[in-house]
C-alpha positions as CSV (number, residue, x, y, z in Angstrom):
1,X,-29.0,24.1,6.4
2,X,-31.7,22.5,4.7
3,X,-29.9,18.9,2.1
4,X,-30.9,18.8,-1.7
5,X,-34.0,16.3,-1.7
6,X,-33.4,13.1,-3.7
7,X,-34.8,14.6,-7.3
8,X,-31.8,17.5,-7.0
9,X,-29.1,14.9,-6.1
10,X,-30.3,13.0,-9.5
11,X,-30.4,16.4,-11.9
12,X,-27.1,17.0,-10.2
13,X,-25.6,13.4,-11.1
14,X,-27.4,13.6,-14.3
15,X,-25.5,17.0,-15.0
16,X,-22.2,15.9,-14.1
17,X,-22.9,13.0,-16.7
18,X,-24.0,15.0,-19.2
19,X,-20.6,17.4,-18.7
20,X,-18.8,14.2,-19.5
21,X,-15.6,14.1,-16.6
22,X,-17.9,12.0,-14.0
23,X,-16.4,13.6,-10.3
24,X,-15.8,9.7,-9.3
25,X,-12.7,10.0,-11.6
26,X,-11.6,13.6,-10.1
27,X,-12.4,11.7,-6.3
28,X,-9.3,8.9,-7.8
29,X,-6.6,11.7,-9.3
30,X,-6.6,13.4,-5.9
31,X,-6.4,10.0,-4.0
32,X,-4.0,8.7,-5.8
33,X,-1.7,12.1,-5.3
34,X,-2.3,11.5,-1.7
35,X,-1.4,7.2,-1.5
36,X,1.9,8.9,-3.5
37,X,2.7,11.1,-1.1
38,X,2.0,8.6,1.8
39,X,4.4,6.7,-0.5
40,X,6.9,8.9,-0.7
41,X,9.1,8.7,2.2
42,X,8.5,5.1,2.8
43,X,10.4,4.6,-0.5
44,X,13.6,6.4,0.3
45,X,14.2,5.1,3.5
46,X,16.5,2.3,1.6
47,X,18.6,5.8,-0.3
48,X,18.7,7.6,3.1
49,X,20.5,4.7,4.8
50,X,24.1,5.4,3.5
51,X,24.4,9.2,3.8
52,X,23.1,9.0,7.8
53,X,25.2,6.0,8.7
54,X,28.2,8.1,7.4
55,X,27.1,10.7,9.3
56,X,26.0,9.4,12.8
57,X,27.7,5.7,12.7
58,X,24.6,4.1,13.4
59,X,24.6,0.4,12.0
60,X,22.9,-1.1,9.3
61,X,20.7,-3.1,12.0
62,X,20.0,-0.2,13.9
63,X,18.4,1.8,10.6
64,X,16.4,-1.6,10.1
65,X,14.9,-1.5,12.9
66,X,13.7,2.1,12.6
67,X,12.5,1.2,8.9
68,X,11.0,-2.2,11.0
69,X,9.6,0.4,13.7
70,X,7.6,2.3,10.6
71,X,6.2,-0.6,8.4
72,X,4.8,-2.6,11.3
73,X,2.8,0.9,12.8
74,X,2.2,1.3,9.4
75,X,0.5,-1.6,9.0
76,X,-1.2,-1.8,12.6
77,X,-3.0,1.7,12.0
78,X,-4.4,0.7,8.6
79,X,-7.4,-1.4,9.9
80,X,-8.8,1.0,12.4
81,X,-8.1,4.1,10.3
82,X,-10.7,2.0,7.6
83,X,-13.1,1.8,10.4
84,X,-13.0,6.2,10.9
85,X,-12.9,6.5,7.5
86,X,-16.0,4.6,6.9
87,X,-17.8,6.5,10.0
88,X,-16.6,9.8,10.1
89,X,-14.6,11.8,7.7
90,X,-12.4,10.6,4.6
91,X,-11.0,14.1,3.9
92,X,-10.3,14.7,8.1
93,X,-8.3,11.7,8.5
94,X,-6.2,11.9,5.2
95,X,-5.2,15.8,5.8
96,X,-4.1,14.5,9.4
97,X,-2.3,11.7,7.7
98,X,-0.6,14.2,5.5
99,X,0.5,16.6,8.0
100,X,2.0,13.8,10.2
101,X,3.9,12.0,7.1
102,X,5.3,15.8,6.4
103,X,6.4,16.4,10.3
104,X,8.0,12.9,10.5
105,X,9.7,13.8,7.8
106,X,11.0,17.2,8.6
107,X,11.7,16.9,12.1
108,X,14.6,14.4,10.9
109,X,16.5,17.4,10.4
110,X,17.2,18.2,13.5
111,X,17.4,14.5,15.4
112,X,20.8,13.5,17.2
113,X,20.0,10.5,18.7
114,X,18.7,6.6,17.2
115,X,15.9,6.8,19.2
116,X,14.6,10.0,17.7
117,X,14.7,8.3,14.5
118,X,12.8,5.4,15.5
119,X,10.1,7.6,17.1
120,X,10.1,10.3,13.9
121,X,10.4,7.5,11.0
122,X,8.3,4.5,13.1
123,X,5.6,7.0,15.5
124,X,5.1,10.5,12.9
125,X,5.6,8.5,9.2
126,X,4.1,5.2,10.7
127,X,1.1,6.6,11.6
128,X,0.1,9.1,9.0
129,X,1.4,6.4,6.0
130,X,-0.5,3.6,7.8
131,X,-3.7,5.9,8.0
132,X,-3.2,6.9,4.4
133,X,-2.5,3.3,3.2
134,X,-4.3,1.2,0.5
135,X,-7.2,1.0,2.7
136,X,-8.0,4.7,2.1
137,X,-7.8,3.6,-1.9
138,X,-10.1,0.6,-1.1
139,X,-12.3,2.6,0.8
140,X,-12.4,5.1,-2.0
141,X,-13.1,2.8,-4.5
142,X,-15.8,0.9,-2.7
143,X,-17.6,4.3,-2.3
144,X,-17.1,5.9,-5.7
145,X,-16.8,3.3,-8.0
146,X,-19.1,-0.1,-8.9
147,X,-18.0,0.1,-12.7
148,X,-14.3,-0.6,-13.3
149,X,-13.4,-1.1,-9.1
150,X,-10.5,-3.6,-9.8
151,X,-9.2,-1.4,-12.4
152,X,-9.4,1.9,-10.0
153,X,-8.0,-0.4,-7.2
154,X,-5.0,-1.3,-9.0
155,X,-4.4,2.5,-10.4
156,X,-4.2,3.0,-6.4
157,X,-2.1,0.0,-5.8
158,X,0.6,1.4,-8.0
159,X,0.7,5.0,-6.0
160,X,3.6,3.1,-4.0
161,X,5.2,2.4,-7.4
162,X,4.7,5.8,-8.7
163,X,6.2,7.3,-5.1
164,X,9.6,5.3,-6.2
165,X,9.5,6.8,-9.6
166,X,8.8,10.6,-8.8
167,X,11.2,10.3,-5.6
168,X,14.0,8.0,-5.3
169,X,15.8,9.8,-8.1
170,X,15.7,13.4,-6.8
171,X,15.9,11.9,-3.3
172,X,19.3,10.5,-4.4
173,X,20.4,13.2,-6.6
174,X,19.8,16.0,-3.8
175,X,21.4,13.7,-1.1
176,X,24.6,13.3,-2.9
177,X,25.0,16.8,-3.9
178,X,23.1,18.7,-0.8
179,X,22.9,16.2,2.0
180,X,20.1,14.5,2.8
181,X,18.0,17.0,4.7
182,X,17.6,18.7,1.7
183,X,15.3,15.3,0.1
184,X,13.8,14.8,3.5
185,X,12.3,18.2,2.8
186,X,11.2,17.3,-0.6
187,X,9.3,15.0,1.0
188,X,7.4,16.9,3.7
189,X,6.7,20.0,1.0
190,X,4.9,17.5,-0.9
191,X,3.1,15.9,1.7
192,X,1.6,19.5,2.7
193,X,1.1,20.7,-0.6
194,X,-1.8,17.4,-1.2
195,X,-3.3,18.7,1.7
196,X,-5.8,21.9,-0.1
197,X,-6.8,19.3,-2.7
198,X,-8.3,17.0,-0.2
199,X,-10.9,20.3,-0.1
200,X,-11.8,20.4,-4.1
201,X,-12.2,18.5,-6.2
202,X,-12.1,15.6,-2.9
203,X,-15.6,14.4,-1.5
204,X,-16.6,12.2,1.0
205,X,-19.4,10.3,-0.8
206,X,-20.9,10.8,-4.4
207,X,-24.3,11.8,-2.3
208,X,-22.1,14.5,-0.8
209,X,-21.1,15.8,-4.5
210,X,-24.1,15.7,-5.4
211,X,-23.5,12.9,-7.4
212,X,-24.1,8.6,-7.9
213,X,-20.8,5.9,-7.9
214,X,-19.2,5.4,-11.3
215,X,-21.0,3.1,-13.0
216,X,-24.2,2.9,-10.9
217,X,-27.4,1.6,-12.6
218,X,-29.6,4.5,-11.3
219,X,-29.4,7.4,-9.2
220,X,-30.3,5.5,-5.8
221,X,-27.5,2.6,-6.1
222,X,-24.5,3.0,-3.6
223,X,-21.6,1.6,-4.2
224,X,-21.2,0.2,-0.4
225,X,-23.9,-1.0,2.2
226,X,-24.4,1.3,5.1
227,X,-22.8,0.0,8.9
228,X,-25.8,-1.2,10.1
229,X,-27.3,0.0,13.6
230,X,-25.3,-2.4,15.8
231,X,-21.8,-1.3,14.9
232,X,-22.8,2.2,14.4
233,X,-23.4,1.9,18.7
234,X,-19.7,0.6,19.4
235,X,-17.2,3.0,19.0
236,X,-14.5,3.1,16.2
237,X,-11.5,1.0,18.0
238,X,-14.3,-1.8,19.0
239,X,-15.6,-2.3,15.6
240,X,-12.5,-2.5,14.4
241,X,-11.6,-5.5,16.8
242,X,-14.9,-7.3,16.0
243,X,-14.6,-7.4,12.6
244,X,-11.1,-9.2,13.4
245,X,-12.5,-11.5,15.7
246,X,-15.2,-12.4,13.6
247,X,-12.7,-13.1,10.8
248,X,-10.2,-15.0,12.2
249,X,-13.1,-17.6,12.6
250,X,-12.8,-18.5,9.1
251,X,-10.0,-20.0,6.8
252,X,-10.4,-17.6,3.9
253,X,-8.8,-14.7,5.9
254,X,-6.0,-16.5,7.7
255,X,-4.6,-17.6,3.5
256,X,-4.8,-13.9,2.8
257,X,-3.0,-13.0,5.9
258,X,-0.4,-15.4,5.6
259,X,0.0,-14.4,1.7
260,X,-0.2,-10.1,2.1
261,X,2.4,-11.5,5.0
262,X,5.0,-12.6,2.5
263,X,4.0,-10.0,0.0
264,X,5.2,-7.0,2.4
265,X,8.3,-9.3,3.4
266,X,9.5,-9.7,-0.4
267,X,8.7,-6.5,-1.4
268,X,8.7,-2.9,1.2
269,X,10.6,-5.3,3.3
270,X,13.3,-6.6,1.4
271,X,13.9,-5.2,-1.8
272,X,12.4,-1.7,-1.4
273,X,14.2,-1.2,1.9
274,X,17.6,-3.4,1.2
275,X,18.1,-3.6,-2.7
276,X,20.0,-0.5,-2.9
277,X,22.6,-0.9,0.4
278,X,22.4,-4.9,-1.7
279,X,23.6,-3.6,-5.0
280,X,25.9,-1.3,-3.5
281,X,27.9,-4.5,-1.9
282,X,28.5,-5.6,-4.8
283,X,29.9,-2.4,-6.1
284,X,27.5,-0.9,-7.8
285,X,26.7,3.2,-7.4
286,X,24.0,4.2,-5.2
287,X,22.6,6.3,-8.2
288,X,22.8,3.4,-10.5
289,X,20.5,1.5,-8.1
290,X,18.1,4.0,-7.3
291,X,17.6,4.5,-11.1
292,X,17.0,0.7,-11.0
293,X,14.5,0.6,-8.6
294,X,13.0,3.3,-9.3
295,X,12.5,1.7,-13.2
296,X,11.2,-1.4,-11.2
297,X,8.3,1.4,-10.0
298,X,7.7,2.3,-13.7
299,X,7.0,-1.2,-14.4
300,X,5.1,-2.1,-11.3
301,X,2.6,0.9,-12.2
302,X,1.7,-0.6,-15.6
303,X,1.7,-4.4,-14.0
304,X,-0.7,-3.1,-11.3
305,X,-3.2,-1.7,-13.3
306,X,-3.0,-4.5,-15.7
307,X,-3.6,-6.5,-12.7
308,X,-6.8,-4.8,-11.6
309,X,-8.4,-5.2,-15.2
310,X,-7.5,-8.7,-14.8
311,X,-9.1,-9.0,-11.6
312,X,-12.5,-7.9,-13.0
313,X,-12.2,-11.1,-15.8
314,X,-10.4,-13.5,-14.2
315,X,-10.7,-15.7,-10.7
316,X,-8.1,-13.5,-8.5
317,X,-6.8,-16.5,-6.2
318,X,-5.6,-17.5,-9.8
319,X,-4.3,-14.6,-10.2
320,X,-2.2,-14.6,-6.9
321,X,-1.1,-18.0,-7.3
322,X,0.9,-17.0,-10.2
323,X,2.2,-13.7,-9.0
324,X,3.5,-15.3,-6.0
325,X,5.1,-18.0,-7.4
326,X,7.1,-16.2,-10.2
327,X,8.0,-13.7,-7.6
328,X,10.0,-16.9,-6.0
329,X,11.5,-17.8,-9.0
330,X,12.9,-14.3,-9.7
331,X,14.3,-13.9,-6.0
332,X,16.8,-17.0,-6.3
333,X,18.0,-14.7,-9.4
334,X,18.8,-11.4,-7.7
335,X,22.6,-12.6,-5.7
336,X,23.8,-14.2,-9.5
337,X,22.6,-10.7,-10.8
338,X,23.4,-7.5,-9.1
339,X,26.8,-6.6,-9.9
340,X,29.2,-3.0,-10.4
341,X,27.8,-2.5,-13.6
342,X,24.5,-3.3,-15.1
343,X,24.1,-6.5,-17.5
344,X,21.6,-7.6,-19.6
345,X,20.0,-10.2,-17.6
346,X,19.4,-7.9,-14.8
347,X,17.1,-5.9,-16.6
348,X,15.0,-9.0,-16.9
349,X,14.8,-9.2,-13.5
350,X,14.4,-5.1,-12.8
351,X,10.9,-5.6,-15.9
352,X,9.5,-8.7,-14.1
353,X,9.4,-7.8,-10.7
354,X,8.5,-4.2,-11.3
355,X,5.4,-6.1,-13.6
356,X,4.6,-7.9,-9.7
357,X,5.5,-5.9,-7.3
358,X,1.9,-5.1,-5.9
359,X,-0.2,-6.6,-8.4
360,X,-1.2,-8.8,-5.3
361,X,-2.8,-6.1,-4.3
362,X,-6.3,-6.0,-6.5
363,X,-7.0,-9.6,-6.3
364,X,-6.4,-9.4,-2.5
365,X,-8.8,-6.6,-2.0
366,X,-11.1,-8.5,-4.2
367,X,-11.5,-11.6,-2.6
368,X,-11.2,-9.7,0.9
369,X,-14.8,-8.2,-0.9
370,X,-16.1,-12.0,-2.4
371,X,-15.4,-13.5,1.1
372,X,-16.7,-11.5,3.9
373,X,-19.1,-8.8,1.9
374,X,-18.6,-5.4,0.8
375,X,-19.8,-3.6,3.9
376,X,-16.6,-5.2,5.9
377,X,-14.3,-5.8,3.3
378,X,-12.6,-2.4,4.1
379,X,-12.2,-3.2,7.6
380,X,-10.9,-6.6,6.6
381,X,-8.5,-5.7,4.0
382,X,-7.3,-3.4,6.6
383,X,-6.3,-6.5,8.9
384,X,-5.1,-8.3,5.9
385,X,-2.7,-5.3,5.2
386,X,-1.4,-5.0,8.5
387,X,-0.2,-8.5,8.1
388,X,1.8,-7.2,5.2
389,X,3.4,-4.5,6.8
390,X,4.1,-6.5,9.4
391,X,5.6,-9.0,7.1
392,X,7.5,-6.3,5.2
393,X,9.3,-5.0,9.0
394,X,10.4,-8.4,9.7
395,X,11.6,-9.1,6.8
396,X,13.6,-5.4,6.7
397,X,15.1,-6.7,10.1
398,X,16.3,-9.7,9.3
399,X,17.4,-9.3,6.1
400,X,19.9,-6.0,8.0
401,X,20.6,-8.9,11.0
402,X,21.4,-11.4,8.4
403,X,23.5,-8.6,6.5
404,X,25.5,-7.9,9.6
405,X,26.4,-11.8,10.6
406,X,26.8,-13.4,7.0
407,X,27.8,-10.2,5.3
408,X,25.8,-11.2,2.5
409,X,22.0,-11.1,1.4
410,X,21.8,-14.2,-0.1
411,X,20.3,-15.6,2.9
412,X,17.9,-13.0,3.2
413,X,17.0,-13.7,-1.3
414,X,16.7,-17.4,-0.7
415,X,14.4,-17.2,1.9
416,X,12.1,-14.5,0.8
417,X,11.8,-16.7,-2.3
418,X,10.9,-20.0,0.1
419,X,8.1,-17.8,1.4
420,X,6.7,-17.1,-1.9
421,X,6.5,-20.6,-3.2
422,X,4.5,-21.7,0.6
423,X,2.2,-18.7,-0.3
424,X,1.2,-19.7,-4.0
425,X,1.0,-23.5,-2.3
426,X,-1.7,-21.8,0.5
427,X,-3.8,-20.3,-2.2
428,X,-5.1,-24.0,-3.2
429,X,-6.7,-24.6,0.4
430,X,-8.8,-21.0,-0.3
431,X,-12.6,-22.0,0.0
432,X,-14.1,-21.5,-3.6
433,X,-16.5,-19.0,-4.6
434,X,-18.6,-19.0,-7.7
435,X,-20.1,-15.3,-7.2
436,X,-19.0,-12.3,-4.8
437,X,-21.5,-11.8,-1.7
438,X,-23.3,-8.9,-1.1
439,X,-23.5,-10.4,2.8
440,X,-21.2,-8.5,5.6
441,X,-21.2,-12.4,7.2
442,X,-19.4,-15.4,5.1
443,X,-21.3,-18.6,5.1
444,X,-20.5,-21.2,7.4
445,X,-19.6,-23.7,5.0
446,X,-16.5,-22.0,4.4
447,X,-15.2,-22.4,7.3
448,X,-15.0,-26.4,6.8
């Protein structure tokens, strides 16, 4: 099959232009369906906990570590998926990702034992939501996009939020009325039902659409430098490790590890997984909560995409040092605040956090960009969100241990916000930039 030459790619992108919808925009609808549906059953983990204890007696500590099981395979996939995505085939690896979220999900209907669980919710889900993570968003982005990338990013960032808010209140309403294998199949129809669109209007690369980026100054500019010949010769796993080993080499990406680390702790970790079995202890209904955090994902959409348009106008460690530390403030709130019925001040609390609950996530993937170039900064932001999910399981386990010996979450509040006041301190050691790099190697200086 002979390809357009270069003069029929331009008409083509000129076209598309002219027809006013650019495809970079169609590109983000569908990948944003998909991040949601990746989303999905990660959010409802925390809703599912009551209805199979009662059933199977398992203890709170034994769900936590299944939910621990997911987040940290979650997270572990994410970097090497970035690296298949970038070589191979975006649409391959996401309908795989799909069709393993929706079998983790289904086969639940049939498990007996604790250890099925941990295999279905940490081995199918953890897998297929770790390959479909915000790396597949950055990656997206970073090929379709050079106008408005922050502001796409965060529209991808808030999928998570957007999962909570389409899901956690049918999830809850069908599990208290039909059991909860009727909203574990929710989950896996919706999964499959992403899976034709990943065919049309999804594409690979603009060059593949026939098409330019979003925002590109002529029909030749690419919105991400190609792998050069040396990493194109070592296989997929192996690039994936020597991008890691050459970032650990500098100080930059240890402060975004350590900060995604207590992102994922304070939020999948603690109050996405916990803040519903939390409320509930202090007598609240499960549906009241689940409407609660599922308002703190209507919030958390609009403060993530305001996020990524700040990220394109102001410094983003800035940014994060703020997030983080009013994200520790609010956490010594949440004990004082939940109670069986819902008072005024905890709405403040429900607005605020829902306003920062992953606008981390565009300044992150921004300075993962500034520091180590845009031809690795996929692969990096990969290893920088593994740290969160990573983050986010330990923090689901200990806040269930610390459930089970104290009988209370306070500990588990108090020191989630501890964490977030180290990580806004951390930013202030980040080497300074005055321009983003188009290099795949940061300078040496920076590691001084």
């Amino acid at each position: 099959m002979m390809m357009p030459s270069p003069p029929a790619l331009a008409d083509a992108a000129r076209t598309r232009k002219r027809a006013g919808l650019h495809r970079a925009w169609l590109v983000a609808a569908v990948t944003l369906l998909a991040l949601v549906a990746a989303a999905a059953f990660r959010s409802t983990t925390g809703a599912l906990f009551a209805p199979i204890e009662g059933e199977f007696g398992w203890t709170r500590t034994q769900l936590s570590g299944a939910v621990t099981a997911n987040l940290i395979v979650y997270g572990l996939v994410a970097p090497f998926a970035a690296v298949l995505m970038e070589r191979f085939s975006l649409r391959a690896v996401a309908a795989g990702a799909l069709g393993l979220v929706a079998a983790g999900s289904g086969l639940t209907l049939v498990m007996t034992e604790i250890w099925q669980l941990w295999v279905l919710w940490g081995g199918f889900v953890g897998v297929g939501t770790g390959a479909m993570a915000l790396v597949f968003g950055a990656v997206v982005a970073n090929r379709w996009f050079v106008k408005h990338r922050g502001l796409v990013m965060g529209m991808f960032s808030a999928a998570n939020a957007c999962g909570q808010l389409v899901f956690l209140p049918a999830i809850v309403h069908l599990s208290s009325n039909h059991g909860w294998r009727v909203a574990s199949l929710l989950v896996t129809a919706f999964a499959l039902a992403i899976i034709p669109l990943l065919f049309w209007p999804f594409a690979d690369t603009p060059a593949k659409a026939g098409t330019t980026p979003y925002g590109a100054e002529s029909d030749t500019t690419t919105a991400s430098a190609p792998a050069s010949p040396t990493a194109r010769r070592r296989g997929a796993a192996a690039e994936t490790l020597h991008v890691l080993g050459h970032a650990i080499r500098f100080r930059a990406f240890w402060i975004l590890v350590f900060t995604f680390w207590v992102c994922g702790w304070s939020t999948n970790g603690l109050i996405q997984t916990h803040f519903i079995p939390a409320a509930h202890d202090h007598g609240m209904p499960a549906t009241t909560a689940s409407g609660l955090l599922a308002l703190i994902g209507v919030f958390d959409v609009i403060g993530t995409v305001a996020s990524g348009w700040l990220t394109d106008r102001v410094r983003p460690w800035i940014l994060l040092v703020i997030y983080y530390g009013l994200r520790g403030f609010s956490l010594l709130t949440v004990h004082a605040l939940l109670g069986p019925s819902v008072e005024a001040v905890l709405w403040i609390f429900i607005v605020f956090y829902g306003l920062d609950w992953v606008a981390t996530v565009p300044p992150t993937v921004a300075l993962c960009r500034e520091h180590f170039g845009i031809e690795r900064s996929s692969v990096v932001f990969g290893w920088v969100f593994a740290s969160h999910m990573v983050g986010a399981g330990i923090g689901a386990l200990t806040a269930g241990i610390g459930r089970d010996i104290a009988g209370s979450y306070l500990p588990a509040w108090i020191t989630a916000a501890a964490l977030c006041f180290l990580a806004a301190a951390s930013l202030f050691l980040l080497p300074r930039k005055t321009a983003t790099t188009a290099t795949p190697e940061p300078r040496e200086e920076e590691t001084s």
